[in-house]
PDB file of the backbone (N, CA, C, O) and the ligand in Angstrom, with CONECT records:
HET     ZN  A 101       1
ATOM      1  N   UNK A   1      77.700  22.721  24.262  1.00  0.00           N
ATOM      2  CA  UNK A   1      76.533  23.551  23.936  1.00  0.00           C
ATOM      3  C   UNK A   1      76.864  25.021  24.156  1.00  0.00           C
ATOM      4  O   UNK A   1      77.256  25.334  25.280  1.00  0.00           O
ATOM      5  N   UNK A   2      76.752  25.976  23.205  1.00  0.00           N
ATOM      6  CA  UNK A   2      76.765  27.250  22.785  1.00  0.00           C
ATOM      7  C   UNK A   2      75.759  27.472  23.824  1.00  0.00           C
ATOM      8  O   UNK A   2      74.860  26.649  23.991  1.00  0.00           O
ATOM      9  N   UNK A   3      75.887  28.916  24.788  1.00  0.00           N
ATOM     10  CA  UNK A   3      74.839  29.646  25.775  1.00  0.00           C
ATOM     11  C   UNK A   3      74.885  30.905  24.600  1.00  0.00           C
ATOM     12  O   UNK A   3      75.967  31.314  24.177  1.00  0.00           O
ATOM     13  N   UNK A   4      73.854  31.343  24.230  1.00  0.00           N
ATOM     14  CA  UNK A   4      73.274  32.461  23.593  1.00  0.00           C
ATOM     15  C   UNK A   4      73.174  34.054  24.657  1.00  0.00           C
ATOM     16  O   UNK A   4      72.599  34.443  25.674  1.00  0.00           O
ATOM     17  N   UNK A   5      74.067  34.528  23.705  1.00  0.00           N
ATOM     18  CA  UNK A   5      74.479  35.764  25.104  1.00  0.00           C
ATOM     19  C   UNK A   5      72.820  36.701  24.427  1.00  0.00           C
ATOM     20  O   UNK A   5      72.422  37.077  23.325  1.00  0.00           O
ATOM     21  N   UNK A   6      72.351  36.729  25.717  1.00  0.00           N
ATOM     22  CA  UNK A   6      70.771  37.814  25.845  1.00  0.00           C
ATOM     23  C   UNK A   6      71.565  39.459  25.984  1.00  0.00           C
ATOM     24  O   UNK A   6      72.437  39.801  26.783  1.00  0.00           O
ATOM     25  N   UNK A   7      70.968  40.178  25.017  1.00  0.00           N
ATOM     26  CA  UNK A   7      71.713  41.218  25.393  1.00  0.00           C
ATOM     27  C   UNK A   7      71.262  42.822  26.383  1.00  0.00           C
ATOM     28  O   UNK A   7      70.688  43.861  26.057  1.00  0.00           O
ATOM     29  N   UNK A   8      71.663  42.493  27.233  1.00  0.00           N
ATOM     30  CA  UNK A   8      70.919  43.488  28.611  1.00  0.00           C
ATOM     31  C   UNK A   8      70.585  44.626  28.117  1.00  0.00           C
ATOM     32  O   UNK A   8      71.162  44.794  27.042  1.00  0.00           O
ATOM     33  N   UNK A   9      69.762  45.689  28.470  1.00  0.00           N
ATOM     34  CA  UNK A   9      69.876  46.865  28.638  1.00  0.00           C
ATOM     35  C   UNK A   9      69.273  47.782  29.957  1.00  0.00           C
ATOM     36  O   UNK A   9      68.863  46.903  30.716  1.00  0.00           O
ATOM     37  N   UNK A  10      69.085  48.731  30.429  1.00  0.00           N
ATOM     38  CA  UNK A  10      68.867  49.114  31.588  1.00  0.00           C
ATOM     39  C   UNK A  10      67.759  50.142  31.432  1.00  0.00           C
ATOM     40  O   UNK A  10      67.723  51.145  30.720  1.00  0.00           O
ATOM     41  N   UNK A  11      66.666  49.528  32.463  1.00  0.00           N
ATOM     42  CA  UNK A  11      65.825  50.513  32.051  1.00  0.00           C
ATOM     43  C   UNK A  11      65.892  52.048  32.921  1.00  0.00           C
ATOM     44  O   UNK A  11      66.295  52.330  34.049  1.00  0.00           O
ATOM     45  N   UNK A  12      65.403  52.713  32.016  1.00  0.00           N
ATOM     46  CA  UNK A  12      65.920  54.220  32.724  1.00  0.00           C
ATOM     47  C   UNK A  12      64.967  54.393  33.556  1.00  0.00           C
ATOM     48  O   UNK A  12      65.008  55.565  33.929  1.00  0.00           O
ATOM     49  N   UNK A  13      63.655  53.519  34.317  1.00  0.00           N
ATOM     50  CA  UNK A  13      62.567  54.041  35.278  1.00  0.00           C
ATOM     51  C   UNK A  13      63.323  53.402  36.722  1.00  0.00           C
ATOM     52  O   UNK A  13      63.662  53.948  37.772  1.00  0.00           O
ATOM     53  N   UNK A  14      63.411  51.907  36.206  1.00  0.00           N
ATOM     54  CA  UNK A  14      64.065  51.270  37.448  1.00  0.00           C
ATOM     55  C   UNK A  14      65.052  51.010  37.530  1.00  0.00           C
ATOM     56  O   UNK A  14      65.461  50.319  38.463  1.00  0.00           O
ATOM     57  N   UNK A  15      65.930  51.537  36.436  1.00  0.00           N
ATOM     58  CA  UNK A  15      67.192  50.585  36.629  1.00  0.00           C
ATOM     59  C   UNK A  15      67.869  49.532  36.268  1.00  0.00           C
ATOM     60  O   UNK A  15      69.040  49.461  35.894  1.00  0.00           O
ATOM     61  N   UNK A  16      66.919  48.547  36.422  1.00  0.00           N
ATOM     62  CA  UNK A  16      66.641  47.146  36.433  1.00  0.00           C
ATOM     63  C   UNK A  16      67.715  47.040  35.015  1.00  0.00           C
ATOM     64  O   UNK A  16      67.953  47.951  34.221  1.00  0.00           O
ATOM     65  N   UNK A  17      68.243  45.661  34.996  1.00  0.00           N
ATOM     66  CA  UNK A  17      68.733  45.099  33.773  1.00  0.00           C
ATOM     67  C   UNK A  17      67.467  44.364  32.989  1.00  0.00           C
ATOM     68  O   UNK A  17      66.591  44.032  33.787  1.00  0.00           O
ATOM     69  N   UNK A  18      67.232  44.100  31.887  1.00  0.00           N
ATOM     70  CA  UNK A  18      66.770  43.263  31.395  1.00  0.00           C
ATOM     71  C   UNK A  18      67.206  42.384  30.260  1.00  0.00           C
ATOM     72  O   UNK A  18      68.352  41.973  30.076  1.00  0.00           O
ATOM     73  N   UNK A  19      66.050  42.127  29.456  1.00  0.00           N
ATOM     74  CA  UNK A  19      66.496  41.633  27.844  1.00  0.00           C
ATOM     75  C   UNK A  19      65.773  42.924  27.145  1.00  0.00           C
ATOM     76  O   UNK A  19      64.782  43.639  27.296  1.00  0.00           O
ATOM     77  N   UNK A  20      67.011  42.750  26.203  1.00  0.00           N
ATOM     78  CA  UNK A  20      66.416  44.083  25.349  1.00  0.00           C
ATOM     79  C   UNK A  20      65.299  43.681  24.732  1.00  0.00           C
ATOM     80  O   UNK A  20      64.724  44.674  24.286  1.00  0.00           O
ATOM     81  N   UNK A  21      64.840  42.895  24.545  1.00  0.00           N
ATOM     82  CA  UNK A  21      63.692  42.677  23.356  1.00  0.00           C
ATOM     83  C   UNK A  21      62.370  42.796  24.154  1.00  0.00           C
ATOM     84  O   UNK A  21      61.245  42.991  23.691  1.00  0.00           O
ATOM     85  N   UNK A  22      62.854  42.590  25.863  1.00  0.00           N
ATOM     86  CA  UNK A  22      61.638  42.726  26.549  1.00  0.00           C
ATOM     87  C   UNK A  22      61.069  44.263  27.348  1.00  0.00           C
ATOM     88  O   UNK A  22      60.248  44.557  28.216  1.00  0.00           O
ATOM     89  N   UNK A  23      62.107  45.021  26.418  1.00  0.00           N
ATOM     90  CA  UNK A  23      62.366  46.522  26.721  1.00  0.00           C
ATOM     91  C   UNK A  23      61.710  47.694  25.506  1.00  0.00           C
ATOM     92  O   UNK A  23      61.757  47.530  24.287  1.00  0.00           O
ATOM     93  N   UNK A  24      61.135  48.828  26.197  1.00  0.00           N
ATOM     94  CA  UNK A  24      60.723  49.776  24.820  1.00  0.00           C
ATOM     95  C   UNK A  24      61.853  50.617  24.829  1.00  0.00           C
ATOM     96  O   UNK A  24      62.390  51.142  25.805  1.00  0.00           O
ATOM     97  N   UNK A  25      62.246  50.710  23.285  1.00  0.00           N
ATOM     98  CA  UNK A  25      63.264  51.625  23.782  1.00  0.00           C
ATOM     99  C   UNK A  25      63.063  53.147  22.556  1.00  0.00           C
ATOM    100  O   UNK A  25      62.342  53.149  21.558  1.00  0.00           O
ATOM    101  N   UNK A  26      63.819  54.141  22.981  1.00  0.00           N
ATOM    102  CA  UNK A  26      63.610  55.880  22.830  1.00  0.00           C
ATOM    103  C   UNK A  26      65.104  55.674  22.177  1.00  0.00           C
ATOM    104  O   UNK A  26      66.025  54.865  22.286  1.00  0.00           O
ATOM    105  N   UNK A  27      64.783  56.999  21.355  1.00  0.00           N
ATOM    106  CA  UNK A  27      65.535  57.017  20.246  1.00  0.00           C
ATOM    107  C   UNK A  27      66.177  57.971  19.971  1.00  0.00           C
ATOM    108  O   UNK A  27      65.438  58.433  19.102  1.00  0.00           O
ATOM    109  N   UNK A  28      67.326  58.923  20.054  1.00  0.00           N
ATOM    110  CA  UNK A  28      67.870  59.985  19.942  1.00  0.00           C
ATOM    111  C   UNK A  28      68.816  60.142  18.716  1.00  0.00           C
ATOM    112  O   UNK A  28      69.795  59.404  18.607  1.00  0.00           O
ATOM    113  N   UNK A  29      68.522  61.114  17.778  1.00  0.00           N
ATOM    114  CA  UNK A  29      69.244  60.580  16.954  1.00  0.00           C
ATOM    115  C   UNK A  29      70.161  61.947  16.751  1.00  0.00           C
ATOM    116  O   UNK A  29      69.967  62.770  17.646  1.00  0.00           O
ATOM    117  N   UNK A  30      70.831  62.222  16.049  1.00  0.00           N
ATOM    118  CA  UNK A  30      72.148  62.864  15.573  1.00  0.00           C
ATOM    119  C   UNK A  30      71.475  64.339  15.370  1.00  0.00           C
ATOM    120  O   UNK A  30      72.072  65.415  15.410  1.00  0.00           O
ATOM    121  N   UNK A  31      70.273  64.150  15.174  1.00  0.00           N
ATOM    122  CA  UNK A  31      69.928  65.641  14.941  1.00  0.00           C
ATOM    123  C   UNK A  31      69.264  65.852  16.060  1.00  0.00           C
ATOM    124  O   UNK A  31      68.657  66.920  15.978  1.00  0.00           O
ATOM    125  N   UNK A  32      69.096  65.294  17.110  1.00  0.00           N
ATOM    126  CA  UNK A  32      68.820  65.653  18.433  1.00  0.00           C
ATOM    127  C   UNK A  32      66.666  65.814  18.397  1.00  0.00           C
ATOM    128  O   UNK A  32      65.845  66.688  18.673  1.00  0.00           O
ATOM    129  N   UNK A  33      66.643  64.665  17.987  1.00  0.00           N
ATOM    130  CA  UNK A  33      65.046  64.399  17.546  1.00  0.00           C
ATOM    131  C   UNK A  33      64.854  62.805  18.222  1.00  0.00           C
ATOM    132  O   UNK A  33      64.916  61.637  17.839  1.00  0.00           O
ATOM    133  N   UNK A  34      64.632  63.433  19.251  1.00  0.00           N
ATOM    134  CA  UNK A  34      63.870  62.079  20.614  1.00  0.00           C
ATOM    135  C   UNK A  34      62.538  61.471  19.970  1.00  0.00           C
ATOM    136  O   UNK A  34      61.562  62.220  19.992  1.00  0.00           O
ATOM    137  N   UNK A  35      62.381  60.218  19.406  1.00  0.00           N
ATOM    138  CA  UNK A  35      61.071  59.536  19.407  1.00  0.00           C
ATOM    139  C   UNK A  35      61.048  58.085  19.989  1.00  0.00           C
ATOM    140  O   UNK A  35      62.106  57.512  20.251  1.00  0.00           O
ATOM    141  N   UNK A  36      59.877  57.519  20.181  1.00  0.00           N
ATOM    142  CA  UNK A  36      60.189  55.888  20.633  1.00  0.00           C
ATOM    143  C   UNK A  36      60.162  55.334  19.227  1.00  0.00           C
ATOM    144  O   UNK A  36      59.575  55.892  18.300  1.00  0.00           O
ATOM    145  N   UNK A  37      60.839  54.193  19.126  1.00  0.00           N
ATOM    146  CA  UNK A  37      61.382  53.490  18.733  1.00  0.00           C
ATOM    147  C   UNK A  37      60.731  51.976  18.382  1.00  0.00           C
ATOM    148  O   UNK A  37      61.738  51.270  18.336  1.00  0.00           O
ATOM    149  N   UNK A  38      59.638  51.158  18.127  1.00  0.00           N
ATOM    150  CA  UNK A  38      58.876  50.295  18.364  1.00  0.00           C
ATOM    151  C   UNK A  38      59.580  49.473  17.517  1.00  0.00           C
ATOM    152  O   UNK A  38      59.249  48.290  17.586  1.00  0.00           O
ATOM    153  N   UNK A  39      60.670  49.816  16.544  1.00  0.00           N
ATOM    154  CA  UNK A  39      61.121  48.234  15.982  1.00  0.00           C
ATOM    155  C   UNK A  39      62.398  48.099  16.658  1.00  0.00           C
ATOM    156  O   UNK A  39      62.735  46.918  16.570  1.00  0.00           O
ATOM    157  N   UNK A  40      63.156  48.696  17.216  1.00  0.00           N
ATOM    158  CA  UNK A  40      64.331  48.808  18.148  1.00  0.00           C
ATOM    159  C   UNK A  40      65.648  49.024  17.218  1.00  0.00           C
ATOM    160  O   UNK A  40      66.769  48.768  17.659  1.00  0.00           O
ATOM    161  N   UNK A  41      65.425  49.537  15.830  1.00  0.00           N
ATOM    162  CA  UNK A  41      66.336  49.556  15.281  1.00  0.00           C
ATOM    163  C   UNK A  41      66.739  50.920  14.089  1.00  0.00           C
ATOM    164  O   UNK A  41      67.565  50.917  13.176  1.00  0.00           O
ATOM    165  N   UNK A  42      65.872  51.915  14.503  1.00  0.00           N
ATOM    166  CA  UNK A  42      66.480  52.634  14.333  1.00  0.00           C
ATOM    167  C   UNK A  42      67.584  53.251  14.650  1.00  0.00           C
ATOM    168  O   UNK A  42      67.884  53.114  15.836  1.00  0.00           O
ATOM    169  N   UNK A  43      68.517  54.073  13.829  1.00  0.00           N
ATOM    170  CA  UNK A  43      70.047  54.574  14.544  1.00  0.00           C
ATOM    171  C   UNK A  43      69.385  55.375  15.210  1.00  0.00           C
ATOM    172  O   UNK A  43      68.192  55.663  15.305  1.00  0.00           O
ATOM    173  N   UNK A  44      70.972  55.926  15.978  1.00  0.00           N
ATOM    174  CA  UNK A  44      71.088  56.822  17.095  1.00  0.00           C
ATOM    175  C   UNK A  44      71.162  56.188  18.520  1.00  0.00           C
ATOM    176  O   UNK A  44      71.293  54.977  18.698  1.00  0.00           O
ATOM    177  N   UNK A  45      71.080  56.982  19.379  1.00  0.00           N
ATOM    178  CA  UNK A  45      71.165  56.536  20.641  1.00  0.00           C
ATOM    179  C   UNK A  45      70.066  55.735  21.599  1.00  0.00           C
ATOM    180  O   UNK A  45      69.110  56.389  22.014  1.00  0.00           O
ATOM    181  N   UNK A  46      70.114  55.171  21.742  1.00  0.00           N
ATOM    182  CA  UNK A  46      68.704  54.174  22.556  1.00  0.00           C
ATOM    183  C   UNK A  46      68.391  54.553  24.177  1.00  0.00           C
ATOM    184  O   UNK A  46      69.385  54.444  24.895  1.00  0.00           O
ATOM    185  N   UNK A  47      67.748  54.775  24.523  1.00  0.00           N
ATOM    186  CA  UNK A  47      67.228  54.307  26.034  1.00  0.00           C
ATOM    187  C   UNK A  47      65.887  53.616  26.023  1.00  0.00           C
ATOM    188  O   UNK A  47      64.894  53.552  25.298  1.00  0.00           O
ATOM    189  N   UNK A  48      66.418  53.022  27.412  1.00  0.00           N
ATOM    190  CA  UNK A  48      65.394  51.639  27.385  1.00  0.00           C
ATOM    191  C   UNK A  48      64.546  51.919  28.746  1.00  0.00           C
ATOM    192  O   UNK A  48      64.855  52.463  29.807  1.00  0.00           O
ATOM    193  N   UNK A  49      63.680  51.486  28.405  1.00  0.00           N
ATOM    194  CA  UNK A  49      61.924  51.116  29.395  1.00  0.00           C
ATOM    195  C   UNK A  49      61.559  50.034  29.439  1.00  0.00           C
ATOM    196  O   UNK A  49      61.515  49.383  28.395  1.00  0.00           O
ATOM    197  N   UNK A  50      61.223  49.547  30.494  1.00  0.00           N
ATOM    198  CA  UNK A  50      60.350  48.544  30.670  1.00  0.00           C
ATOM    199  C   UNK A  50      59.522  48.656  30.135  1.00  0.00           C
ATOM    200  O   UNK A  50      59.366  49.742  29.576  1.00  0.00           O
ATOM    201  N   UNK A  51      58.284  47.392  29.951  1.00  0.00           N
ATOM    202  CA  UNK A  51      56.970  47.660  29.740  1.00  0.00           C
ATOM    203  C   UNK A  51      55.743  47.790  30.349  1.00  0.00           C
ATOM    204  O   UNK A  51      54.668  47.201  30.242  1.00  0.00           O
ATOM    205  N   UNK A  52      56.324  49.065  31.278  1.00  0.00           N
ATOM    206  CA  UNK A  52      55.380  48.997  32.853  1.00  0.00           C
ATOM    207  C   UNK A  52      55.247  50.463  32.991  1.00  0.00           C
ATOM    208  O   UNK A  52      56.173  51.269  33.077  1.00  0.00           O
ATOM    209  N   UNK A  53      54.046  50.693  33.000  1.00  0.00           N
ATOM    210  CA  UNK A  53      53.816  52.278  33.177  1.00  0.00           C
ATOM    211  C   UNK A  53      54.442  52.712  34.219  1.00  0.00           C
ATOM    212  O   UNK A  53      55.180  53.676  34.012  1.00  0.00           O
ATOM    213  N   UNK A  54      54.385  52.310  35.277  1.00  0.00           N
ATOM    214  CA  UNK A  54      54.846  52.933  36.360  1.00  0.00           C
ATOM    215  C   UNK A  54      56.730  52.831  36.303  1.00  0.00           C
ATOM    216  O   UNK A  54      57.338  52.956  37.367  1.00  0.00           O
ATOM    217  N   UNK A  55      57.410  52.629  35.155  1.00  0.00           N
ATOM    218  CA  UNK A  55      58.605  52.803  34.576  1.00  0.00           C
ATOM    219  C   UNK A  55      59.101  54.303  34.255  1.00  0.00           C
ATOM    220  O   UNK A  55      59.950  55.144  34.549  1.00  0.00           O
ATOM    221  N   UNK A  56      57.605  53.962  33.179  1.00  0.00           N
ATOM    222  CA  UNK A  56      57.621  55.252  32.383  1.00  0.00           C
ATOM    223  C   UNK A  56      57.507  56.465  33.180  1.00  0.00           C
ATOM    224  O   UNK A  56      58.048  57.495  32.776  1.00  0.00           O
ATOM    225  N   UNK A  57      56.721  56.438  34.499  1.00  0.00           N
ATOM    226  CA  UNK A  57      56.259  57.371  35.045  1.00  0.00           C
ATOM    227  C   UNK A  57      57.056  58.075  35.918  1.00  0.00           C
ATOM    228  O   UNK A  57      57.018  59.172  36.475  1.00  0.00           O
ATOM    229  N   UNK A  58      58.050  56.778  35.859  1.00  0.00           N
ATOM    230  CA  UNK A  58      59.022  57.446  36.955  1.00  0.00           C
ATOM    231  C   UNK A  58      60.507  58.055  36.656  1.00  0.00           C
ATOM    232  O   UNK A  58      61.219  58.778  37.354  1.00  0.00           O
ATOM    233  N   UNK A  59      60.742  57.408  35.155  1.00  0.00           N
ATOM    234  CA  UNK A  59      61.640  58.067  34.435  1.00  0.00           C
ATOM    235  C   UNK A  59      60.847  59.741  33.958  1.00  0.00           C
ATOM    236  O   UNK A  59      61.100  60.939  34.084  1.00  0.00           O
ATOM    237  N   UNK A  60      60.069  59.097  33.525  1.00  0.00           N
ATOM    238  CA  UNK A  60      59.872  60.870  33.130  1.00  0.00           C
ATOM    239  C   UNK A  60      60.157  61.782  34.413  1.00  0.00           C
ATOM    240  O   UNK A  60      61.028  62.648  34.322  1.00  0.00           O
ATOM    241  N   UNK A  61      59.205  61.554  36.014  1.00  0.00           N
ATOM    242  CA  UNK A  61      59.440  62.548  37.068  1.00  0.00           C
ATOM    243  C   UNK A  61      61.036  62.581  37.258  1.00  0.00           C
ATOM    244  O   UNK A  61      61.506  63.706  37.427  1.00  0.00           O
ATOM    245  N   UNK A  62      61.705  61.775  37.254  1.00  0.00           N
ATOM    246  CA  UNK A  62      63.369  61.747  37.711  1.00  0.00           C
ATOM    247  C   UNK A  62      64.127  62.162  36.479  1.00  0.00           C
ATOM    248  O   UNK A  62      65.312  61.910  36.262  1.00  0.00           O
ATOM    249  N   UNK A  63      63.336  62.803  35.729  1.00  0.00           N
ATOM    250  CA  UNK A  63      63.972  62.797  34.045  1.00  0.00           C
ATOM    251  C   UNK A  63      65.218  62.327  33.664  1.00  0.00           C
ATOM    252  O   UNK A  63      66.002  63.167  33.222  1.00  0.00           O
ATOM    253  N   UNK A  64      65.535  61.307  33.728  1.00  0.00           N
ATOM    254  CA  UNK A  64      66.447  60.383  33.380  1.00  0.00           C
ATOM    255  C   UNK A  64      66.750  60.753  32.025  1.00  0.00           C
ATOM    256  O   UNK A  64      67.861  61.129  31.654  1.00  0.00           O
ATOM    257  N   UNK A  65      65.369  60.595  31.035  1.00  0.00           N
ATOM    258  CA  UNK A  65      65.852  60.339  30.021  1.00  0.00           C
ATOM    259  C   UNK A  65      66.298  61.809  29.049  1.00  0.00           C
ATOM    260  O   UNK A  65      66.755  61.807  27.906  1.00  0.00           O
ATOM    261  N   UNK A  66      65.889  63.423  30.232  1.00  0.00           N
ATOM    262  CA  UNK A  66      67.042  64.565  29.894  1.00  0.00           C
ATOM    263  C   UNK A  66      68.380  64.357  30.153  1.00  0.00           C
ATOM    264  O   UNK A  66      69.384  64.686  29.522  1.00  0.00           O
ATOM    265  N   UNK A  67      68.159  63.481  31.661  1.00  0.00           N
ATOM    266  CA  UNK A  67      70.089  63.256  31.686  1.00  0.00           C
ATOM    267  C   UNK A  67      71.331  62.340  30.546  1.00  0.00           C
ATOM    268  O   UNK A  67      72.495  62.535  30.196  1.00  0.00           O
ATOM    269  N   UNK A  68      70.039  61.072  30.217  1.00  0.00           N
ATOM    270  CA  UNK A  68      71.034  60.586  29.651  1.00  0.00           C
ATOM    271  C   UNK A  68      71.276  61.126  27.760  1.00  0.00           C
ATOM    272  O   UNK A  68      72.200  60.942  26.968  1.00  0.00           O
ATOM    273  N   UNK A  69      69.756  61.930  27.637  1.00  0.00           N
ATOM    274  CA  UNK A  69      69.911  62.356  26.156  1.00  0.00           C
ATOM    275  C   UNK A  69      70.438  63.942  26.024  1.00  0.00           C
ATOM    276  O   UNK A  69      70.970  64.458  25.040  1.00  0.00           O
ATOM    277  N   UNK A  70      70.090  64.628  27.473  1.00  0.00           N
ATOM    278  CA  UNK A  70      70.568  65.956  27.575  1.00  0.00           C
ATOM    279  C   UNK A  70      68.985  66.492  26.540  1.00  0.00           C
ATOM    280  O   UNK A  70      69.222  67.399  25.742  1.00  0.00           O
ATOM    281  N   UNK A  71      68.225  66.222  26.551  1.00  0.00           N
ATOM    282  CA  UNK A  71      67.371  66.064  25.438  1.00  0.00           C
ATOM    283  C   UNK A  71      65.808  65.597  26.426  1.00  0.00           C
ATOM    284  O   UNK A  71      65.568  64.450  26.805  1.00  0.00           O
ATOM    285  N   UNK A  72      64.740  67.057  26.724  1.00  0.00           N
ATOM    286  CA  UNK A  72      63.700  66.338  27.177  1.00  0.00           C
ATOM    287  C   UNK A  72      62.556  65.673  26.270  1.00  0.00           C
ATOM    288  O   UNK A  72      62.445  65.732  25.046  1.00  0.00           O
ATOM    289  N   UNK A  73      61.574  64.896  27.386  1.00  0.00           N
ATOM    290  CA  UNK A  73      60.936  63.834  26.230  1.00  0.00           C
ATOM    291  C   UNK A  73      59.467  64.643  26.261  1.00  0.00           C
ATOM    292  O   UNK A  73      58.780  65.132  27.158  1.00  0.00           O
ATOM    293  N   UNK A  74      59.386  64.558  25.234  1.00  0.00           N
ATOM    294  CA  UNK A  74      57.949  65.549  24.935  1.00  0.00           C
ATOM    295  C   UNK A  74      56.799  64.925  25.003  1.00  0.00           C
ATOM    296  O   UNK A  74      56.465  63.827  24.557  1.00  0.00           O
ATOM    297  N   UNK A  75      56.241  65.688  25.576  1.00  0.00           N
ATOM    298  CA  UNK A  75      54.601  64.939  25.960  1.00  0.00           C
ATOM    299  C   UNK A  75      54.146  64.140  25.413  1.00  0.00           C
ATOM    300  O   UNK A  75      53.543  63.209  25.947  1.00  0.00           O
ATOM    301  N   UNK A  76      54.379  64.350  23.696  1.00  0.00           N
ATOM    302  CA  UNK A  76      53.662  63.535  22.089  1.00  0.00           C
ATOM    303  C   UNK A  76      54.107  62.111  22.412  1.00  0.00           C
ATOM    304  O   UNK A  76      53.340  61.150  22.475  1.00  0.00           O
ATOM    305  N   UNK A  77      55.873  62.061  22.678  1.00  0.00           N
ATOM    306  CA  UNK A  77      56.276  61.189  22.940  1.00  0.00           C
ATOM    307  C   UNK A  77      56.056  60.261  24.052  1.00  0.00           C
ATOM    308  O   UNK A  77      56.164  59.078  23.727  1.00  0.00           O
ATOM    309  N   UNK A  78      55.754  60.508  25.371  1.00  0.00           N
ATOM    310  CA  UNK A  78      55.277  60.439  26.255  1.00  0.00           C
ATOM    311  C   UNK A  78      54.032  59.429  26.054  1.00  0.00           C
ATOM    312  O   UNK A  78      53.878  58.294  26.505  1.00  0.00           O
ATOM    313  N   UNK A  79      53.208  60.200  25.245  1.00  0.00           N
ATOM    314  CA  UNK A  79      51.780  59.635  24.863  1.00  0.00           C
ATOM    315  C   UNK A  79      51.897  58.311  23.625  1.00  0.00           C
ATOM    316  O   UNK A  79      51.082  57.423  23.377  1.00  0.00           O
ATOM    317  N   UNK A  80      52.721  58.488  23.242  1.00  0.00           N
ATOM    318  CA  UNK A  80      53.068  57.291  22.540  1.00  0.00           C
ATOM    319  C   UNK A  80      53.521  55.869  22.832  1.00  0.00           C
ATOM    320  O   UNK A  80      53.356  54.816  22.216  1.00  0.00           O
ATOM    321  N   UNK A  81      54.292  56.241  24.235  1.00  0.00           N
ATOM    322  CA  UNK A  81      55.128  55.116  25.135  1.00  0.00           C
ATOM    323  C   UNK A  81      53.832  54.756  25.480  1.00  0.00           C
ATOM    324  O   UNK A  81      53.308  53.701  25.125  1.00  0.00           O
ATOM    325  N   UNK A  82      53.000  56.097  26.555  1.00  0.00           N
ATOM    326  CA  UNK A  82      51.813  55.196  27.385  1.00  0.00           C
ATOM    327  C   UNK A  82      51.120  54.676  26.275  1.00  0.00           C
ATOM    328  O   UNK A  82      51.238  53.452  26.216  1.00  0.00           O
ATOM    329  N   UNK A  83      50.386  55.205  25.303  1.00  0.00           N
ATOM    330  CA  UNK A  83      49.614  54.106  24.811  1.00  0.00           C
ATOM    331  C   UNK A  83      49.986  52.260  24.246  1.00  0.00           C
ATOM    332  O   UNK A  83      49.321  51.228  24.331  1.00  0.00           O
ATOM    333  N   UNK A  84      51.362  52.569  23.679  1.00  0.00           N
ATOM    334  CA  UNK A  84      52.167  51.108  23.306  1.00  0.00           C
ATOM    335  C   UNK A  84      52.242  50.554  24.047  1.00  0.00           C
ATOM    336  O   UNK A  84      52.710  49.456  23.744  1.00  0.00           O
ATOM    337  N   UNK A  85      51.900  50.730  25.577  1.00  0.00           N
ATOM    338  CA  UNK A  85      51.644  50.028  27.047  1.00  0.00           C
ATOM    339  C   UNK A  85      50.708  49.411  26.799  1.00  0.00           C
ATOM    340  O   UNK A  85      50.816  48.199  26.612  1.00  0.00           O
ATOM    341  N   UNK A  86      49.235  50.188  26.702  1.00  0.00           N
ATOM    342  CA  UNK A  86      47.919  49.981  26.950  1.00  0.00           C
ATOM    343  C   UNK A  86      47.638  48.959  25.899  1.00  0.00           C
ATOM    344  O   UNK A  86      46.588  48.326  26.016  1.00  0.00           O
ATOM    345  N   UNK A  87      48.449  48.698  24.855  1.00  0.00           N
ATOM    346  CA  UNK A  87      48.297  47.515  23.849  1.00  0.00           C
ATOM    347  C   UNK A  87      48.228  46.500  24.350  1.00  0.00           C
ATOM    348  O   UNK A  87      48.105  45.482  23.668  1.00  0.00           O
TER     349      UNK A  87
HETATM  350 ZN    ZN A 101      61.867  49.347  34.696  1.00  0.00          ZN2+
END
């Protein structure tokens, strides 16, 4: 029996490994235009979130996601993650 490799990613609030599919993930792309990402497949660069506000809340204060995009996340964006929570 074939084991089906789950493919991790790390969320930038906690850390934490997960499954990507159980992750929101942010989107950086080549022209340096940060948005989230809700089908997970747009190009460019990905960072990943849990689906836990208090993720989100804590990547944004530790701005993780300037370090890893060099690139801060804008409020609009911000407001987009929290509400795709509140769904
Ligand atoms: Zn997390």
């Amino acid at each position: 029996m074939k084991m089906r490799k789950i493919p991790l990613r790390k969320c930038i609030g906690c850390g934490e490994q997960k499954d990507k599919r159980d992750l929101l993930r942010i989107v950086r792309t080549k022209e340096g235009e940060v948005f989230f990402d809700p089908t997970g497949k747009h190009n460019g660069r990905g960072a990943y979130l849990c689906r836990d506000s208090a993720c989100l809340e804590k990547a944004f204060k530790q701005k993780s996601l300037q370090r890893s995009f060099k690139s801060a996340l804008s409020p609009e964006v911000m407001d987009e993650l929290r509400q795709s929570l509140e769904e």
